[in-house]
C-alpha positions as CSV (number, residue, x, y, z in Angstrom):
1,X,-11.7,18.9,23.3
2,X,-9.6,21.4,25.1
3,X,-5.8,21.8,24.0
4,X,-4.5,19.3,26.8
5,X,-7.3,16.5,26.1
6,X,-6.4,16.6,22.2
7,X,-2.8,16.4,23.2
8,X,-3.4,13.0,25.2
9,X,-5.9,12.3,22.8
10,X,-3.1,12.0,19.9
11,X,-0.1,10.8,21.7
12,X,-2.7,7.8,22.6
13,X,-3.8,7.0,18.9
14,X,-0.3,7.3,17.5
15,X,1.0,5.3,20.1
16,X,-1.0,2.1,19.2
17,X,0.7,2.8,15.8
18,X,3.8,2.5,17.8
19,X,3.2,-0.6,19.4
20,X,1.6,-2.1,16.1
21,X,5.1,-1.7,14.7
22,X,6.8,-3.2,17.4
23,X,4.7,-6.3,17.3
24,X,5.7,-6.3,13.9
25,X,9.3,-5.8,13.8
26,X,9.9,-8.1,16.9
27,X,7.7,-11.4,15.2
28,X,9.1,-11.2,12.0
29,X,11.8,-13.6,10.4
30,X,13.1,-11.4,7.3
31,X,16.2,-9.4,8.2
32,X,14.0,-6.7,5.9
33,X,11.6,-6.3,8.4
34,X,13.0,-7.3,11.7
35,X,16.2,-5.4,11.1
36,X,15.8,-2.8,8.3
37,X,12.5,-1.7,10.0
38,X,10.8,-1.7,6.1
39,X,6.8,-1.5,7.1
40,X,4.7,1.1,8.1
41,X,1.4,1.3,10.4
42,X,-1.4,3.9,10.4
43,X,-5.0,3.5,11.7
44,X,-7.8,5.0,9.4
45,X,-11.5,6.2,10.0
46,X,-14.6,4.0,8.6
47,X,-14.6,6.0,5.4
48,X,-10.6,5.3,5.2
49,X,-9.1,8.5,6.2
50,X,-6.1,8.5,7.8
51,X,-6.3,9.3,11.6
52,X,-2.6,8.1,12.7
53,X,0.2,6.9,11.7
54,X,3.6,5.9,13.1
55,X,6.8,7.6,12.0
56,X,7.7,4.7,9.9
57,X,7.9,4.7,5.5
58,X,7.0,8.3,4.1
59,X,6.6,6.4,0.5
60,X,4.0,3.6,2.6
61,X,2.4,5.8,4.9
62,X,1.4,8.5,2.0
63,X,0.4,6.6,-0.9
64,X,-1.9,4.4,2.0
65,X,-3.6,8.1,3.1
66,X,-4.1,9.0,-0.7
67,X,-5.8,5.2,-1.5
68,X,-7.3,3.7,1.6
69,X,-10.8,5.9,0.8
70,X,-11.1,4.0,-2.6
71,X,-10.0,0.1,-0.9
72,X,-12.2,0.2,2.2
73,X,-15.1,1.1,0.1
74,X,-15.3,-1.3,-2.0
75,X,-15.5,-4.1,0.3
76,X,-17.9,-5.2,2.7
77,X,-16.8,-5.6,6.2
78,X,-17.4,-7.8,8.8
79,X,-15.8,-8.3,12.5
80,X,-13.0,-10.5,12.4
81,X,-12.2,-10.1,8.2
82,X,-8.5,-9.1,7.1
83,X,-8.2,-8.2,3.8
84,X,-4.7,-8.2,2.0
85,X,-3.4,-6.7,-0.9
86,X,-0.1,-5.5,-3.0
87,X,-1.7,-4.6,-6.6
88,X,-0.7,-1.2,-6.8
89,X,-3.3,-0.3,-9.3
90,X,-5.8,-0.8,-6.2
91,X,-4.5,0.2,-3.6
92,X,-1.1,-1.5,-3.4
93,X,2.6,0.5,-4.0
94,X,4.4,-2.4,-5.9
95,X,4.4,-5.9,-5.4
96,X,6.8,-6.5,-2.5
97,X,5.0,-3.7,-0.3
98,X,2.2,-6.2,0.9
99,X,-0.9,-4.6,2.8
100,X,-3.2,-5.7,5.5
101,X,-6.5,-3.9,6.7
102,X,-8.5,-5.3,9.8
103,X,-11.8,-3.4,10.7
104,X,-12.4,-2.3,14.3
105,X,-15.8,-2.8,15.4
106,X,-17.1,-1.4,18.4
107,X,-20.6,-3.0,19.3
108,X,-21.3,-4.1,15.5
109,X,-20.6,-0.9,14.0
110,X,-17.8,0.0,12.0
111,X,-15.5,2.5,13.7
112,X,-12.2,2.6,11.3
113,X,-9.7,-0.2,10.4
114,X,-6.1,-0.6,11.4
115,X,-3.2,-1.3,8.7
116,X,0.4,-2.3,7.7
117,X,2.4,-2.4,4.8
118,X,5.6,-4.1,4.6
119,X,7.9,-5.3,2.4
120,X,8.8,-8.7,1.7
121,X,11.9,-9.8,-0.5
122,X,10.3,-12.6,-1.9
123,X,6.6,-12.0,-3.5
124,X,7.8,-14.6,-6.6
125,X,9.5,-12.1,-8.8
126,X,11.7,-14.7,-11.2
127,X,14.7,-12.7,-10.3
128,X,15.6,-13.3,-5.7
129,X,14.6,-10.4,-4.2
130,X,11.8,-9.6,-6.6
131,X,12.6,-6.1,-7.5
132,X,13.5,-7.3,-11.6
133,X,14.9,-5.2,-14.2
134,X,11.0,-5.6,-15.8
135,X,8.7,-5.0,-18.2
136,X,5.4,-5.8,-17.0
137,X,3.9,-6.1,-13.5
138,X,3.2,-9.7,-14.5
139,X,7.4,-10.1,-14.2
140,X,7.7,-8.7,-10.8
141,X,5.4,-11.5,-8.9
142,X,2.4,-12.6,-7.4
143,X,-0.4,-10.1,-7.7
144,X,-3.1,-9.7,-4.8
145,X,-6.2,-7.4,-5.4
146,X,-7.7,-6.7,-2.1
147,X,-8.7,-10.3,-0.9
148,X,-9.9,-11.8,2.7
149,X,-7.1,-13.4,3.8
150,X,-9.8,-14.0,7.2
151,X,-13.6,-13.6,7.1
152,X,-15.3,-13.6,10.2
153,X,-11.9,-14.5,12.0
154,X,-11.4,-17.8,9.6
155,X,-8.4,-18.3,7.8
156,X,-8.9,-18.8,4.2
157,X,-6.8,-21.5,3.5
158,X,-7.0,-22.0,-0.4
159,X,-6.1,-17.9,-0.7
160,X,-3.5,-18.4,1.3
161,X,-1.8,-21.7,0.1
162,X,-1.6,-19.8,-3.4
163,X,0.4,-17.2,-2.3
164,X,2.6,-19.1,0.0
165,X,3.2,-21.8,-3.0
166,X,4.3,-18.9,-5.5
167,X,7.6,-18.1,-3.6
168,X,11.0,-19.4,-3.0
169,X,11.2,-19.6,0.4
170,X,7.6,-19.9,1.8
171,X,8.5,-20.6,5.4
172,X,10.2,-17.7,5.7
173,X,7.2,-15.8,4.1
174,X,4.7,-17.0,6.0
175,X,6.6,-16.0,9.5
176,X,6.5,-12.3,7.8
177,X,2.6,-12.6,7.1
178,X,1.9,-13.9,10.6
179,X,3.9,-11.1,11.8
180,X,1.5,-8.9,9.7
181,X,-1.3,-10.7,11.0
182,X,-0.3,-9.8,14.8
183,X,0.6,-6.4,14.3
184,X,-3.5,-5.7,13.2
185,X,-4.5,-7.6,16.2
186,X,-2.2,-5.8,18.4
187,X,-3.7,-2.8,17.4
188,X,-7.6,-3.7,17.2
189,X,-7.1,-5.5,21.0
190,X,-5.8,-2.2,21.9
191,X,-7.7,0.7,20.6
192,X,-11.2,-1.4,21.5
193,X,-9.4,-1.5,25.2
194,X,-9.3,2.4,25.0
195,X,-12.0,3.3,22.9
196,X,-13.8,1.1,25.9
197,X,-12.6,3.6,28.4
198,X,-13.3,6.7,26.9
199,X,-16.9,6.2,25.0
200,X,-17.3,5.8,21.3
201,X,-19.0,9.7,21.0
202,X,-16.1,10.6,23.0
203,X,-13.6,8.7,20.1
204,X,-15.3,10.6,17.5
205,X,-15.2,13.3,18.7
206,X,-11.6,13.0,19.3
207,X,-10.7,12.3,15.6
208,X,-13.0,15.6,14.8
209,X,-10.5,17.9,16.9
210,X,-7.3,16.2,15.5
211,X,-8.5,17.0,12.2
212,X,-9.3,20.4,12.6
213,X,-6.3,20.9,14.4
214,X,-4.1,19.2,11.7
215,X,-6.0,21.4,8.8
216,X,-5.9,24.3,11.2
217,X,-2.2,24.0,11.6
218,X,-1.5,23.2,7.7
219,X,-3.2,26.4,6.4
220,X,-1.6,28.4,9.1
221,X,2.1,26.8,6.7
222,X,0.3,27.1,3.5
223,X,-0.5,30.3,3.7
224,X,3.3,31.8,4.6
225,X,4.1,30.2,1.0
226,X,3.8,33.1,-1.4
227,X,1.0,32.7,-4.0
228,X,2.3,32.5,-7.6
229,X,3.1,29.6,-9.8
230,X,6.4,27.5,-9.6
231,X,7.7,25.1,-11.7
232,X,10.8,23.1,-11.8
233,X,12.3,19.9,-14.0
234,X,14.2,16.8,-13.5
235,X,14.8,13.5,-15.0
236,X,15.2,9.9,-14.7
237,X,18.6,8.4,-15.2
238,X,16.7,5.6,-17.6
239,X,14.1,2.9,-17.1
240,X,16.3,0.1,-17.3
241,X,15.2,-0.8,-21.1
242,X,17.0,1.7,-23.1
243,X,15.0,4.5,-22.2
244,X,17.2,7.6,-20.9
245,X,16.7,11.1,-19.4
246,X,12.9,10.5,-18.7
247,X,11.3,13.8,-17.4
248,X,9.2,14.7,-14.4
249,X,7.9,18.0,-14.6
250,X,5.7,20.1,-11.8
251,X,4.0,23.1,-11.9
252,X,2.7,24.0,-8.1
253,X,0.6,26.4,-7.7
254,X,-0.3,28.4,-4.7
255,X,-3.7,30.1,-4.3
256,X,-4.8,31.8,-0.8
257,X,-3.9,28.7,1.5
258,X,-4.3,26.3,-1.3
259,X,-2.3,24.0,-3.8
260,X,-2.5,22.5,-6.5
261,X,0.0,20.4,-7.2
262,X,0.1,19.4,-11.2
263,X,2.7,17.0,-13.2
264,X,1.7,17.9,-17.0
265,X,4.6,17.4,-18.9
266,X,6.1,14.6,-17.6
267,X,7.2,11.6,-19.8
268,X,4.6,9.0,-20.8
269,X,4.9,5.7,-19.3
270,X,7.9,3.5,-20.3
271,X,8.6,0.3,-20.9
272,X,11.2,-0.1,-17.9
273,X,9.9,-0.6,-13.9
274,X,10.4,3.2,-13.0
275,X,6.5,4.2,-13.8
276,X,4.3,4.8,-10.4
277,X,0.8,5.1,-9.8
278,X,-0.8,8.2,-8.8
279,X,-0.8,7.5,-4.9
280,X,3.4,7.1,-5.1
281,X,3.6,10.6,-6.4
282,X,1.2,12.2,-3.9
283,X,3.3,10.6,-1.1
284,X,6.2,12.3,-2.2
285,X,4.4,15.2,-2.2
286,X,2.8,14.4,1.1
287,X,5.6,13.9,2.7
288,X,7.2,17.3,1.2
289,X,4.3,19.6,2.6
290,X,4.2,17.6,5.6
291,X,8.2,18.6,6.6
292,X,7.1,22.2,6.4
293,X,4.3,22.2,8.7
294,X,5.0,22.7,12.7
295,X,6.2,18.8,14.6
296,X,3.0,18.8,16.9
297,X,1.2,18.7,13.2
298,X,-1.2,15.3,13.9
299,X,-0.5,12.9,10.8
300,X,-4.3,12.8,10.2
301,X,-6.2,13.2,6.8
302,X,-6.7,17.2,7.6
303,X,-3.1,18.1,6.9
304,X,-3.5,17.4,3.6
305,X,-7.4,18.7,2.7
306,X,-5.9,21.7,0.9
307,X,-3.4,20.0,-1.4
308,X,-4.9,18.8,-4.5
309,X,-2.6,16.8,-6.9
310,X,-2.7,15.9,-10.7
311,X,-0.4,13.7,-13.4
312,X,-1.9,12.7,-16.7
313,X,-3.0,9.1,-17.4
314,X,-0.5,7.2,-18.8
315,X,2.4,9.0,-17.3
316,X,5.5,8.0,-14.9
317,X,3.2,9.4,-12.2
318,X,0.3,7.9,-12.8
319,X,0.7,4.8,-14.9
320,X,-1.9,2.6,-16.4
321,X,-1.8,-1.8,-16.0
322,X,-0.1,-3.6,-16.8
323,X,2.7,-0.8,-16.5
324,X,6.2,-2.4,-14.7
325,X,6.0,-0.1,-11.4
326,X,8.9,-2.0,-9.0
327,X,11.5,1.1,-8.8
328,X,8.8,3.6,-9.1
329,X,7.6,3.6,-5.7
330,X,11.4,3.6,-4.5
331,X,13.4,5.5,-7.4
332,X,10.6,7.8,-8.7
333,X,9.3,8.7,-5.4
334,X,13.0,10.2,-4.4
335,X,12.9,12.3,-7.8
336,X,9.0,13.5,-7.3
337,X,10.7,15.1,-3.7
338,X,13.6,16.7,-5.7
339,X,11.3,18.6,-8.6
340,X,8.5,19.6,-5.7
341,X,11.6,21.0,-3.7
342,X,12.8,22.6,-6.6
343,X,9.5,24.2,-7.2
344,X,9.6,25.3,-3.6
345,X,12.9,26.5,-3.4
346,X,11.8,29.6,-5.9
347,X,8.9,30.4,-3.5
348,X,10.6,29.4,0.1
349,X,14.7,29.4,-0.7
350,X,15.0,29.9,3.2
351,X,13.0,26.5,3.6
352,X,14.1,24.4,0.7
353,X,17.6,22.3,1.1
354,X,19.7,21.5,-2.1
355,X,18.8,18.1,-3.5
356,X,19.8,14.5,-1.8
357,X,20.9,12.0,-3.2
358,X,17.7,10.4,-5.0
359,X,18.0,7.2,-5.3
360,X,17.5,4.0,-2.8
361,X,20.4,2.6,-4.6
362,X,18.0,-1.0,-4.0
363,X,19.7,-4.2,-4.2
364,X,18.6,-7.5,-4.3
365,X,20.1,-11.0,-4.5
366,X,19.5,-14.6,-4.3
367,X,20.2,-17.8,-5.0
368,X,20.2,-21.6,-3.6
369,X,22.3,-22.9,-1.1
370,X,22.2,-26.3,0.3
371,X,19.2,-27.3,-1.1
372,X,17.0,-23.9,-0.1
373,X,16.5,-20.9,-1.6
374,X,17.5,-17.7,-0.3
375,X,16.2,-13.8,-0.6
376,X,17.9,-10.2,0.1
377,X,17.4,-7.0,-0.3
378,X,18.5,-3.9,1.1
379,X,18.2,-0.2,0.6
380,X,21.7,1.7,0.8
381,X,21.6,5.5,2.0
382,X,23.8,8.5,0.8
383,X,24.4,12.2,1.2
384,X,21.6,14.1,2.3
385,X,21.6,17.6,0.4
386,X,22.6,20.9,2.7
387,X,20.1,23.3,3.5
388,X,20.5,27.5,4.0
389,X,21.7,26.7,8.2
390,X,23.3,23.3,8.0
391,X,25.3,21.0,6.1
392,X,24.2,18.1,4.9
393,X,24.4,14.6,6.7
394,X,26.3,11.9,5.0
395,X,25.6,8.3,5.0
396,X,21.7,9.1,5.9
397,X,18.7,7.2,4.5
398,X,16.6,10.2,3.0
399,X,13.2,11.8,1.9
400,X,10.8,8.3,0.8
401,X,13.1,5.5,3.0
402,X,13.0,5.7,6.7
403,X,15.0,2.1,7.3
404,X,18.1,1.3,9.3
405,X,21.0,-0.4,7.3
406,X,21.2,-4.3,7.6
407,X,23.6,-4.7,10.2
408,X,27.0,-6.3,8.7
409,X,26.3,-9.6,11.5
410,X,22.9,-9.5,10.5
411,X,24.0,-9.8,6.7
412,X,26.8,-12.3,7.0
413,X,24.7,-14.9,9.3
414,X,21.9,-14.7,7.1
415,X,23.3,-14.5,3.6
416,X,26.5,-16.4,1.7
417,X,27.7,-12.7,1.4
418,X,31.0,-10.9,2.9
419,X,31.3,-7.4,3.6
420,X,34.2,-6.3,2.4
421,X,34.0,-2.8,3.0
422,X,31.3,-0.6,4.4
423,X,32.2,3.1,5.2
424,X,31.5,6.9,4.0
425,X,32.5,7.6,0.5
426,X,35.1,11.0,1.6
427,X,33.8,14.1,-0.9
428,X,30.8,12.9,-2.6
429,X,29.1,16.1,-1.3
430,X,29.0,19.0,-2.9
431,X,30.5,22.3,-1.9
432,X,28.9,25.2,-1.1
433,X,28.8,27.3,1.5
434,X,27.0,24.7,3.6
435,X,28.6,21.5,2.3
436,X,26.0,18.4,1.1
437,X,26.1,15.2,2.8
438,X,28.5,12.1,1.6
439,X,27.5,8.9,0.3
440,X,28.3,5.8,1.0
441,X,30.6,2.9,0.2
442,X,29.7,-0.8,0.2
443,X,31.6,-4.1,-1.0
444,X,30.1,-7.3,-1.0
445,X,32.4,-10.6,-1.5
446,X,30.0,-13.2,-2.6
447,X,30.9,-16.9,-1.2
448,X,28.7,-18.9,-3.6
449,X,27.2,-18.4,-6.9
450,X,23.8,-15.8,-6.6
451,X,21.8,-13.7,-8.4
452,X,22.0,-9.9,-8.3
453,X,19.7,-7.6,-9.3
454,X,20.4,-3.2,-9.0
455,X,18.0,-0.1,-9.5
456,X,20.0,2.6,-9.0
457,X,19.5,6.0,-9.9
458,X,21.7,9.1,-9.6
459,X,24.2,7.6,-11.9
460,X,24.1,10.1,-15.0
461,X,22.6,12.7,-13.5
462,X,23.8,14.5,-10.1
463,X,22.0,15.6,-6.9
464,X,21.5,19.5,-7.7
465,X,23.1,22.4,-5.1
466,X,20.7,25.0,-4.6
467,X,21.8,28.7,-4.2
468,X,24.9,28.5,-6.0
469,X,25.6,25.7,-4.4
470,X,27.6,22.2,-6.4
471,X,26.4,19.2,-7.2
472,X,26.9,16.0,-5.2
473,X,28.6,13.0,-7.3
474,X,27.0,10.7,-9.2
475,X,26.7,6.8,-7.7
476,X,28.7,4.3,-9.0
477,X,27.9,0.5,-9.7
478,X,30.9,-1.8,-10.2
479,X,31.6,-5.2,-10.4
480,X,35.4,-6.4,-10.1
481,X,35.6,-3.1,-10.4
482,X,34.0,-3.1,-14.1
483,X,31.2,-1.0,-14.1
484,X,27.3,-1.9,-14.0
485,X,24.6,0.0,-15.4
486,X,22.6,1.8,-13.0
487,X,19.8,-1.2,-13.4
488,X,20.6,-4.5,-14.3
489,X,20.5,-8.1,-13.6
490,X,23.2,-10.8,-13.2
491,X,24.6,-13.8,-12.8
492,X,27.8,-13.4,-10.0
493,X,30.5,-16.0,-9.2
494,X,31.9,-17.1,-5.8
495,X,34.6,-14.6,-4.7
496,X,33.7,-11.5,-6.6
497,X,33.2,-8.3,-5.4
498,X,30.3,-5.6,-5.7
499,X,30.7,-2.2,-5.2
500,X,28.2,0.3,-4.5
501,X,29.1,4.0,-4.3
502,X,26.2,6.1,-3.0
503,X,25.5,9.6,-4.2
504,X,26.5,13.0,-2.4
505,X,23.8,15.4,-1.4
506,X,23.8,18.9,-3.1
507,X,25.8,21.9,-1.6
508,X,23.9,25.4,-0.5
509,X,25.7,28.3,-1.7
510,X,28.2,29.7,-3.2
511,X,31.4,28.0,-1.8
512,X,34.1,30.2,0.0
C-alpha cells in the first residue's frame, strides 16, 4: 500500500474500534461504563495480534495485546461463538475487567476476532463494588476462564444463569453484558461490510503495511534512546495486610534498537490484592514506550516487536494463582509507569516528566436500599507530574486510567450518596521550575447505611520531582475527618462524611 491507502486503511480499522465503543457506552446501564467510559475495544488478527485499538484503557488495551496470542489459541472457533472471560491468570486483568472475543469469519475462514473489556462493579466480590481488601482471588468474585458464552450464535443459558445468579444486582449486570454483547456485533457487522468492499487479500495485506509501518516507526524512537543499562526503584505504599514498602525494581536495557525490559528484584508476591500478572506490567510498559513514539504510530502488534519484558515467577509483577490481584491491575500498573520512567529519565531526561500521582485512588461502595442491592465504584484523578516544557495538569486521570469522573447528577441519582465537596486540592503539586499538577478533593455524605471499600496508594510515599524538582503530597483518606488507611474496608453510617484527597504530581526542576 502506498502512504495515502495505509493512511485510509488505519483510520478505517481504528474507527470500527470507535464505533464498537460507542455501541458500548450508549447500551449500557452501569454509570461505570455509560458515564466513566471504563472499557476498552481493539480488534486482533487470527493468531491474536493486535491490529487496532481505540484510544480507550492503557491498563485494558496492553495487557489484551500481551495475552490475546495465548487465549485465541487455545480455543476452537466457530462463526457465531463468543467467548468470555475475567480470570486473569488466562487472559483476564482482575475480576471486574470482564472480556469478550467474537471471531470474524469471512467465507468460513478465520480472519481475526473483535474484543472488549470492561469493568463491571459487581462480579460478586462479598464486599459492593467487588474490589475487597483480599487475600485470595477466590475473595474478589466469580471467576470465568475463557468460556462460550454463544456457540454457533446460541446463547448458553446454564453459563450464563451462573454468572448472573452470583451477583447482587443481576439486572443491572446483565444490561452491561448485553451491552458487551452488541459492541462485538457492531464491530463484526462492520468490518465484514468493509472487508466485503475491499477483498480479503486486499485486508491482509493492509494489516501487513500497518505493521511494518508501526515497527518501522518504533525502531526509528528506539533507536534515539541511548544504549546502556538503566535502572530505577520504587515501592508500594502496602498490600493492605500488613505488608509495607513493597519494592518494584527495573533494570531496562537498551541494545541497537532493542529492549529488554527486566523486573528482577522486585518483592515476591504478598498476601494483600496489589500482585499483577505478567500482562499488567507489560501494559504499563506498553503504554510507556508507546507515549514516546510519533501520534500517526498505528496501535498494532509491530510497535511493540522489539520490547521484550521479564519479572520473576512469583513476584508483584507476575504473580502465581491463587495470588489476590484486584489493585494490581489499577495501583501496581500506576507504579510499573513511575520506575520505567525513572529508568528513562537517566537515558531521555528531555523526554521523561516527574512522577504523577500513582494511584487510582479506587473506591467502592454498596449496600441495600429498599429492598435491592446497590454497586459503585469510581476512579478519582490527581496531579499529573511536570515535564522539562510544561507544568503539570491538576485534577487529570493519568498514565493506566483513561475514564471521565462520574458526573456529581449522575452520582446523586444513582447512589444514596451526597457530594459534599468536589474541587482541586490548592498546592498538592510540587514545585520546581515547572510546577506538578494538583490533586483532587472529594466529600461524600452518605444518606443511608453502606459499605465502603478504598485502595489507595500514594499515601506514605510521594509522587517523585525529577530534575531537582519536589515531590507532590501524599493522598489523604479520612473519615469524619479521622483518618483511613490507604486500603481498607468498612461499615459507614447515614450522615457521615468521606474524604478523599488525591495526590500532587512531581515538580521538574529546581524551583526559582
Amino acid at each position: 500500500m502506498d502512504a495515502v491507502d495505509l493512511t485510509i486503511f488505519a483510520s478505517r480499522i481504528s474507527a470500527v474500534c470507535d464505533e464498537m465503543g460507542a455501541v458500548l457506552q450508549r447500551s449500557a446501564f452501569s454509570p461505570n461504563i455509560r458515564d466513566r467510559l471504563d472499557y476498552s475495544c481493539a480488534i486482533f488478527d487470527c493468531s491474536g495480534a493486535l491490529c487496532a485499538q481505540a484510544a480507550h484503557i492503557p491498563v485494558h488495551l496492553g495487557s489484551m495485546a500481551f495475552a490475546m496470542e495465548d487465549v485465541v489459541n487455545q480455543i476452537e472457533w466457530s462463526d457465531g461463538d463468543l467467548v468470555i472471560l475475567n480470570d486473569p491468570y488466562l487472559g483476564g486483568t482482575h475480576l471486574p475487567d470482564v472480556t469478550m472475543i467474537s471471531p470474524l469469519f469471512i467465507e468460513d475462514e478465520l480472519e481475526g476476532f473483535v474484543v472488549n473489556r470492561a469493568h463491571h462493579a459487581d462480579i460478586g466480590a462479598d464486599t459492593p463494588g467487588s474490589m475487597p481488601v483480599s487475600s485470595t482471588l477466590q475473595e474478589e468474585g466469580i471467576i470465568i476462564s475463557p468460556s462460550h458464552l454463544y456457540r454457533e450464535g446460541v446463547l448458553q443459558k446454564p453459563l450464563y444463569q451462573k454468572i448472573l445468579s452470583g451477583l447482587r444486582n443481576p439486572e443491572l449486570s446483565k444490561g452491561d453484558f448485553e451491552a458487551q454483547v452488541s459492541a462485538n456485533r457492531a464491530g463484526l457487522k462492520r468490518l465484514q461490510q468493509w472487508i466485503g468492499d475491499l477483498g480479503v487479500d486486499v485486508y491482509r495485506e493492509g494489516l501487513q503495511s500497518l505493521n511494518r509501518y508501526a515497527e518501522q516507526l518504533a525502531a526509528e524512537t528506539l533507536n534515539q534512546i541511548p544504549q546502556g543499562c538503566y535502572t530505577y526503584e520504587d515501592v508500594m505504599d502496602d498490600d493492605g495486610q500488613g505488608n509495607h514498602a513493597l519494592p518494584i525494581r527495573v533494570s531496562v536495557e537498551v541494545n541497537k534498537g532493542k529492549v529488554r525490559v527486566d523486573f528482577s528484584g522486585t518483592a515476591k508476591q504478598t498476601a494483600g490484592n496489589i500482585n499483577a500478572p505478567l500482562s499488567v506490567a507489560a501494559a504499563a510498559v506498553y503504554y510507556l514506550f508507546r507515549t514516546l513514539m510519533p501520534p500517526q504510530t498505528p496501535a498494532a502488534a509491530g510497535s511493540f516487536r522489539a520490547i521484550s519484558i521479564a519479572a520473576p515467577k512469583g513476584s508483584l509483577l507476575n504473580a502465581l494463582f491463587p495470588a489476590a490481584v484486584a489493585a494490581g491491575n489499577v495501583e501496581t500498573s500506576s507504579r510499573v509507569v513511575d520506575v520505567v520512567m525513572g529508568a528513562l529519565s537517566q537515558a531521555i531526561p528531555q523526554q521523561m516528566a516527574a512522577a504523577s500521582q500513582g494511584t487510582m485512588n479506587n473506591l467502592a461502595m454498596g449496600g441495600r436500599l429498599n429492598g435491592r442491592y446497590w454497586d459503585y465504584y469510581e476512579t478519582i484523578g490527581g496531579g499529573m507530574g511536570a515535564g522539562p516544557c510544561c507544568h503539570g495538569l491538576s485534577a487529570r486521570q493519568t498514565h493506566m486510567t483513561n475514564t471521565l469522573n462520574t458526573p456529581v447528577e449522575v452520582l446523586e441519582m444513582t447512589v444514596p450518596v451526597r457530594v459534599q465537596h468536589y474541587g482541586i486540592r490548592l498546592a498538592s503539586g510540587g514545585s520546581g521550575c515547572q510546577q506538578g499538577g494538583d490533586g483532587i478533593v472529594r466529600s461524600f455524605q452518605f444518606l443511608h447505611e453502606s459499605r465502603v471499600t478504598l485502595l489507595t496508594e500514594r499515601r506514605e510515599s510521594a509522587p517523585w520531582g525529577l530534575q531537582q524538582g519536589e515531590c507532590g503530597a501524599v493522598g489523604e483518606n479520612e473519615l469524619d475527618g479521622a483518618v483511613l488507611p490507604a486500603k481498607c474496608s468498612l461499615k459507614v453510617k447515614a450522615g457521615q462524611v468521606l474524604t478523599i484527597r488525591t495526590p500532587g504530581g512531581g515538580g521538574y526542576g529546581s524551583p526559582q
